[in-house]
C-alpha positions as CSV (number, residue, x, y, z in Angstrom):
1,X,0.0,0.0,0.0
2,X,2.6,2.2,0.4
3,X,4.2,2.5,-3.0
4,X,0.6,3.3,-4.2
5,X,0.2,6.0,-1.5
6,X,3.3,7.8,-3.0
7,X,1.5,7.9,-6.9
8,X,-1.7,9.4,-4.8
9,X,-1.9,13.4,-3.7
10,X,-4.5,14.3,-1.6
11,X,-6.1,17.6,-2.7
12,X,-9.2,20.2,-1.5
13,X,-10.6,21.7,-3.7
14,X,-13.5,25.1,-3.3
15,X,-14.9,25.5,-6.5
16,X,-16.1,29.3,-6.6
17,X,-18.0,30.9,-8.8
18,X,-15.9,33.8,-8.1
19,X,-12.7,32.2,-6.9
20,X,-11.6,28.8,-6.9
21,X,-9.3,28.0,-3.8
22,X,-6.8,24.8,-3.0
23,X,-5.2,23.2,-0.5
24,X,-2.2,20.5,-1.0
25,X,-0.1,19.5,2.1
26,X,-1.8,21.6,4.5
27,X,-1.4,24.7,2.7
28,X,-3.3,27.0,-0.1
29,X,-1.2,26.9,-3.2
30,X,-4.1,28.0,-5.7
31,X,-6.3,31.0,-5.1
32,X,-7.1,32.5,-8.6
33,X,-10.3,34.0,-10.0
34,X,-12.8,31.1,-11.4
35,X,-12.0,33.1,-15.2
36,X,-11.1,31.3,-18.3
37,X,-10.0,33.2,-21.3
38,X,-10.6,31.5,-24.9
39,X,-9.1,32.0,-28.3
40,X,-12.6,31.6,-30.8
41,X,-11.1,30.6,-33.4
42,X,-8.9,27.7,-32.2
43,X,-11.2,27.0,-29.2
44,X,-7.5,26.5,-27.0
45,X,-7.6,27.9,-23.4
46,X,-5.4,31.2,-23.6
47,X,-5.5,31.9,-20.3
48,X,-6.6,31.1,-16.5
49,X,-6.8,32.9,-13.7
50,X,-5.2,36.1,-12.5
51,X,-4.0,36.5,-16.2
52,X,-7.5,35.8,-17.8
53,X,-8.9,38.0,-15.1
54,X,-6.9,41.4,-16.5
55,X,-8.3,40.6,-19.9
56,X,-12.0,40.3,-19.1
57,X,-13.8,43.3,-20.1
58,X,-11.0,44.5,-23.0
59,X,-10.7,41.8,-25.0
60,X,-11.3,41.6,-29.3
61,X,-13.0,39.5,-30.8
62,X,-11.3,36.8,-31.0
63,X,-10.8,36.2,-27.7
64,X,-13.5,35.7,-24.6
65,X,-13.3,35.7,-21.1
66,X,-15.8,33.0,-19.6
67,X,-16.6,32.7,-16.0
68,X,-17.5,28.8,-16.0
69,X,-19.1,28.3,-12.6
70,X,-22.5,30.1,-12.4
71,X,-24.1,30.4,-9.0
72,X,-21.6,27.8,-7.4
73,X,-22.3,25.5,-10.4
74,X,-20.7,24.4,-13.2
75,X,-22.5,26.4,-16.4
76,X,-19.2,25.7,-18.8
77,X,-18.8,22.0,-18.4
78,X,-15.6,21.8,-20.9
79,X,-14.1,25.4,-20.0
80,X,-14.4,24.4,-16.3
81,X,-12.6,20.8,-16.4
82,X,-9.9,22.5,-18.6
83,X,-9.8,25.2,-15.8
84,X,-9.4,22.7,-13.0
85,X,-6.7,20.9,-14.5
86,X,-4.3,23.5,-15.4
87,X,-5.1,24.9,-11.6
88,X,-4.0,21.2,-10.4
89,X,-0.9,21.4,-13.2
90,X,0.3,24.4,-11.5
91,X,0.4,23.6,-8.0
92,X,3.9,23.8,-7.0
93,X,4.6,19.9,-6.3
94,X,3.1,18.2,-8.6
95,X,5.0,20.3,-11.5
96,X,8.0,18.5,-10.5
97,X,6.4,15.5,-11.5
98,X,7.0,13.0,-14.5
99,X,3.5,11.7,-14.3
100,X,0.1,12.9,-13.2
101,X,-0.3,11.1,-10.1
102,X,-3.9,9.9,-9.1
103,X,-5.8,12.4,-6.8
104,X,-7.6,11.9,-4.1
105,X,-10.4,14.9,-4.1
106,X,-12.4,16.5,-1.6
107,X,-14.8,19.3,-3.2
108,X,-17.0,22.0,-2.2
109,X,-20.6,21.6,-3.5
110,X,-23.2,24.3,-3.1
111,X,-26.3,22.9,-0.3
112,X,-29.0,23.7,-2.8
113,X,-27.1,21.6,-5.6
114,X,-28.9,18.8,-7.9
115,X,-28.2,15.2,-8.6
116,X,-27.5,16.3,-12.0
117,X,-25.4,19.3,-11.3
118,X,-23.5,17.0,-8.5
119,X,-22.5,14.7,-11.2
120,X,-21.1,17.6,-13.1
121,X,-18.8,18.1,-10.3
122,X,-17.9,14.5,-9.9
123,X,-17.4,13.8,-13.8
124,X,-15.0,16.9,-13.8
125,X,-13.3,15.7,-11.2
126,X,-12.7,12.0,-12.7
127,X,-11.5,13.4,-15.9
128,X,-8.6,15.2,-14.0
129,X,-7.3,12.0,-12.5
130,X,-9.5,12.0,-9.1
131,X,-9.3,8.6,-8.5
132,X,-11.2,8.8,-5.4
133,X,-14.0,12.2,-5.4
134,X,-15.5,13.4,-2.3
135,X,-18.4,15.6,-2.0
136,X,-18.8,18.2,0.7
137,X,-21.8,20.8,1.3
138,X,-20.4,24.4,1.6
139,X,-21.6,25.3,4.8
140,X,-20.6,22.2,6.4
141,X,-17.3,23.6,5.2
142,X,-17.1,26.5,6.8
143,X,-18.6,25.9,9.8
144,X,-15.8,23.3,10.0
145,X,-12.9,25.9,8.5
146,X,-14.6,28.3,11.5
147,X,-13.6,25.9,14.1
148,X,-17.0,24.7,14.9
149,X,-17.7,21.7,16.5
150,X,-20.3,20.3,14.0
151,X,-20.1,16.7,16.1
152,X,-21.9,17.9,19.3
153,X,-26.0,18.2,19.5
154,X,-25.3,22.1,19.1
155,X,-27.2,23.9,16.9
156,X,-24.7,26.1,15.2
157,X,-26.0,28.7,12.3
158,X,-23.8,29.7,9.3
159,X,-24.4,32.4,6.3
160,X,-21.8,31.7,3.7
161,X,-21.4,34.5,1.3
162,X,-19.7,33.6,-1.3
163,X,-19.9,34.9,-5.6
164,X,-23.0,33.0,-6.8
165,X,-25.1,32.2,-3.9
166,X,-26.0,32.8,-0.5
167,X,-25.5,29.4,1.9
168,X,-27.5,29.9,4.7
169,X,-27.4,26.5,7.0
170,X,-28.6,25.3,10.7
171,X,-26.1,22.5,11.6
172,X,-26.1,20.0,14.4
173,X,-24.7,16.7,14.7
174,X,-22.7,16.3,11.2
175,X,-25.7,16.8,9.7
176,X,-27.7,20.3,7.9
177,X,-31.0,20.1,9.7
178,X,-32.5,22.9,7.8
179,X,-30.7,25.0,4.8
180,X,-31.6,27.8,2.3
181,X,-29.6,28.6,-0.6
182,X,-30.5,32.3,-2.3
183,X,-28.8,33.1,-5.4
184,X,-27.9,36.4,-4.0
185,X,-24.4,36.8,-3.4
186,X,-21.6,39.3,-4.5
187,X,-21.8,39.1,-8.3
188,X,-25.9,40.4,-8.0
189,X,-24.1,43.2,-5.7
190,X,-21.6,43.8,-8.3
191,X,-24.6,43.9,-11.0
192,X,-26.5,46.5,-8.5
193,X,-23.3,49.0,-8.4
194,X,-23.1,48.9,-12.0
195,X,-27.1,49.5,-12.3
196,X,-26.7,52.6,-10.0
197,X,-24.1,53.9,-12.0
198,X,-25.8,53.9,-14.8
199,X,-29.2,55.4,-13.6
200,X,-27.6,57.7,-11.2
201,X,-24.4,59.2,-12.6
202,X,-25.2,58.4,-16.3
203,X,-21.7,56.2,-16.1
204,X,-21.2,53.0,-17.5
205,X,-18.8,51.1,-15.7
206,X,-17.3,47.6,-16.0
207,X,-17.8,44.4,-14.0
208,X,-14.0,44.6,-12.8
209,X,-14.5,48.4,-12.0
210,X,-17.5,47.5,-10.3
211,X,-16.3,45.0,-8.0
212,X,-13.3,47.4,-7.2
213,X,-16.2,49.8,-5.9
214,X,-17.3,47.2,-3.7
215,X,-14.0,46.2,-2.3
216,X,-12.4,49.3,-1.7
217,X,-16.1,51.1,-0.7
218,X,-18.6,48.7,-0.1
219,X,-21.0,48.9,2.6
220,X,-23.8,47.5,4.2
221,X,-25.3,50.3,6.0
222,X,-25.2,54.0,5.5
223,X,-23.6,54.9,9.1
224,X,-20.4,53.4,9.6
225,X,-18.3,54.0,12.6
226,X,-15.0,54.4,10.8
227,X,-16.2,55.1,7.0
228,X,-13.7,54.7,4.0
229,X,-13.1,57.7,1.5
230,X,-15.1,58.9,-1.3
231,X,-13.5,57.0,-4.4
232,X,-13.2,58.2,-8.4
233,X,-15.0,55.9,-11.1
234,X,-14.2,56.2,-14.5
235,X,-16.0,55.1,-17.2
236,X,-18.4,55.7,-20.6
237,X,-20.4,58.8,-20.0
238,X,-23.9,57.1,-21.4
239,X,-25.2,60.9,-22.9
240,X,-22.2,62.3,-25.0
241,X,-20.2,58.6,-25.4
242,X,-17.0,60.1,-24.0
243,X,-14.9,58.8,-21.1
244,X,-15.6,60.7,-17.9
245,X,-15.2,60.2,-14.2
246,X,-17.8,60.5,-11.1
247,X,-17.1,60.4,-7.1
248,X,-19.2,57.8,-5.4
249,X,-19.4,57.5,-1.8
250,X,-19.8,54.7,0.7
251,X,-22.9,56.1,1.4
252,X,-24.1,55.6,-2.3
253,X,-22.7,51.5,-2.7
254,X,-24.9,50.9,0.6
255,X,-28.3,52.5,-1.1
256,X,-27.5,50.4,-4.4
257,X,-27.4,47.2,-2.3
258,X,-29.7,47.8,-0.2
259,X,-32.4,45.5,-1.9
260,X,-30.3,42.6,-2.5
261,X,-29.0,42.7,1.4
262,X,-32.8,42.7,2.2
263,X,-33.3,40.0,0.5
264,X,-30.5,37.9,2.3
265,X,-31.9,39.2,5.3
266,X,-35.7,37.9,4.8
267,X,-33.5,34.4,3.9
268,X,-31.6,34.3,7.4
269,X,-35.2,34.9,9.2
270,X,-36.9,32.4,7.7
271,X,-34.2,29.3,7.8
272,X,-34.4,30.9,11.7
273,X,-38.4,30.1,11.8
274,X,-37.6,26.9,10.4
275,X,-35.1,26.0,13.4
276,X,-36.2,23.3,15.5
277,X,-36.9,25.0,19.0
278,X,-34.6,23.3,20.8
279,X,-31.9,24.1,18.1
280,X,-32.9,27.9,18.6
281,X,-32.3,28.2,21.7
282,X,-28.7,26.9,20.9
283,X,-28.6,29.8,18.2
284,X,-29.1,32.4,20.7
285,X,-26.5,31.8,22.6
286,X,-23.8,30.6,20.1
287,X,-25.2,33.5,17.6
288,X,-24.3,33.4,13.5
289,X,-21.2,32.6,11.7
290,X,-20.4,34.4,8.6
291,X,-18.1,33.4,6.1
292,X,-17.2,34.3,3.0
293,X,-16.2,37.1,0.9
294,X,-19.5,38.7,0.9
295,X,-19.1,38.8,4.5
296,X,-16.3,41.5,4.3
297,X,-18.9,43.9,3.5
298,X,-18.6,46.4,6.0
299,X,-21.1,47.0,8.5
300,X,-23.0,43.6,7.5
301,X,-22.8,42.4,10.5
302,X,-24.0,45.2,12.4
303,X,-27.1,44.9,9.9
304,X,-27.7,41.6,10.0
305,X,-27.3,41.1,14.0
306,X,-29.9,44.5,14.4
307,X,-32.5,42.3,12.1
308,X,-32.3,38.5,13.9
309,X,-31.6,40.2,17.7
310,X,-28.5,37.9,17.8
311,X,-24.2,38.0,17.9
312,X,-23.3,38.1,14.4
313,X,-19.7,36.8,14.2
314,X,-17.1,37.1,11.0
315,X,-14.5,34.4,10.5
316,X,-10.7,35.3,10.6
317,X,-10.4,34.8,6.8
318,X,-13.6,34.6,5.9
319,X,-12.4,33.7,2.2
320,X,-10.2,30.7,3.0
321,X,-12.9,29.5,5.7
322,X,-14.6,27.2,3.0
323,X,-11.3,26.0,1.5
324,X,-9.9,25.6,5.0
325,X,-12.6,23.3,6.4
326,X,-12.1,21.3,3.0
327,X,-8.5,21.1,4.1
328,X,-9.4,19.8,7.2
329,X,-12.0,17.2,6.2
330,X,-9.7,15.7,3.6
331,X,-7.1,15.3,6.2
332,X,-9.2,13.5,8.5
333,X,-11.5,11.2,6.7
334,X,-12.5,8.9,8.8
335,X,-13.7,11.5,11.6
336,X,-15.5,13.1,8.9
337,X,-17.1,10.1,7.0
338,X,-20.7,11.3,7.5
339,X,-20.4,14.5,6.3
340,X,-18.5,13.6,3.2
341,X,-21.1,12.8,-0.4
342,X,-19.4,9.7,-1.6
């Protein structure tokens, strides 16, 4: 057995529909944006990545930039197995390699997911030399990555933000006892920034210029205790067609999302009226997790702890949590067995 363990690599894998994250030996040796870029004409991946990032929104024609995971699914099956395998081709110690050793896979499914859309996932996966392909449920993930104890009978509530949907999930021993998935996550807040550009300042923006709003300005609620600086768009004045610039506030980003943050609001309160009593009473005292990148938002958990009455908590890197519970299931297996979709 052991000469076969040293052909087999164990791998995690969080397939984002933003950013795809993994782990090999304990650390993360792949975080890139889930972007494929694609010559037309010779249908050959140009680029992944960070480099197929910088293109999308300025390329010609014969080139396009394709996101292939669409709200924590795969939408491109082709672009997205080519995708995965040159992300497993470049991780550090497997370059070295002669061969393409057999992997053994653990990977992040979306709760709300479908048989069909599973198999997606799995068939991907088998193509790239998974030998052996575990399944795991994103909030079980993170609650895991968190450091949660999902073993005890503990209710413990999560909100996984992430690109394509919203994971919201009640968990108690190993098991999801009640779970809403909402796709409303930070590409719908993206789309809402570039929507109130348009109808506000007459500026059409980007989807990367967008998103750099967001990150750099972004906020949940309109009083913030320490707020960040007014900020300088450019873009395509929609009147006269020429370039111009406008200054957006924080102030502004938190009106424009204010509907879609609503909405994931209404989502958290009903998985709550869903919670088994006895579950609920766990939940006010442990309070809500949130992980994810969405969760950076500022002042989201301020919002979201004034609407439930409860602690709202963020993890420490809210981005790796998913990946890092991942990690952590693939390394222990066994323990994990139950959670794991064989």
């Amino acid at each position: 057995m052991g000469f076969f363990d040293f052909l087999t690599e164990k791998i995690a894998i969080d397939l984002g529909t933003a950013n795809t994250l993994i782990i090999h030996n304990d650390k993360v040796v792949v975080d890139s944006p889930s972007i494929v870029a694609i010559n037309r004409t010779t249908n050959k991946i140009i680029a992944v990545g960070e480099e197929a990032s910088l293109m999308q929104g300025k390329t010609h024609e014969n080139i396009r930039t394709i996101r292939p995971l669409k709200d924590g699914v795969i939408a491109d099956f082709n672009a997205s197995e080519q995708m995965i395998s040159l992300f497993i081709r470049n991780i550090p110690s497997l370059k070295k390699r002669f061969f393409t050793p057999s992997l053994q896979m653990v990977i992040c499914i979306p709760s709300g997911i479908t048989e069909v859309e599973m198999r997606a996932v799995r068939e991907s996966a088998e193509r790239v030399n998974g030998k052996e392909v575990y399944l795991i449920h994103e909030p079980m993930a993170a609650a895991i990555g968190i450091g949660v104890d999902i073993m005890q009978p503990k209710g413990n509530m999560i909100v996984d933000i992430g690109g394509g949907t919203t994971e919201i999930a009640v968990i108690a021993l190993s098991g999801i006892v009640c779970d809403k998935s909402v796709k409303i996550a930070g590409d719908v807040f993206t789309n809402d920034i570039v929507y109130y550009m348009r109808t506000q300042h007459n500026l059409y923006i980007g989807e990367r210029t967008a998103e750099r709003i967001k990150i750099l300005i972004g906020s949940a609620t309109e009083e913030l205790e320490s707020p960040p600086e007014e900020m300088s768009v450019q873009g395509r004045d929609l009147l006269t067609g020429k370039p111009k610039q406008a200054m957006i506030s924080y102030r502004e980003v938190a009106k424009a999302l204010d509907k879609s943050i609503i909405r994931i609001e209404d989502s958290v309160m009903e998985t709550l009226s869903q919670t088994p009593p006895e579950l609920a009473a766990d939940i006010y005292n442990t309070g809500i997790y949130l992980a994810g990148g969405g969760s950076m938002l500022r002042g989201l958990d301020k919002r979201l702890s004034q609407k439930t009455d409860l602690p709202v908590f963020i993890a420490e890197d809210p981005l790796r949590a998913v990946v890092r519970g991942t990690g952590i299931a693939l390394k222990n297996i066994e323990r994990y067995k139950n959670v794991l979709v064989k």
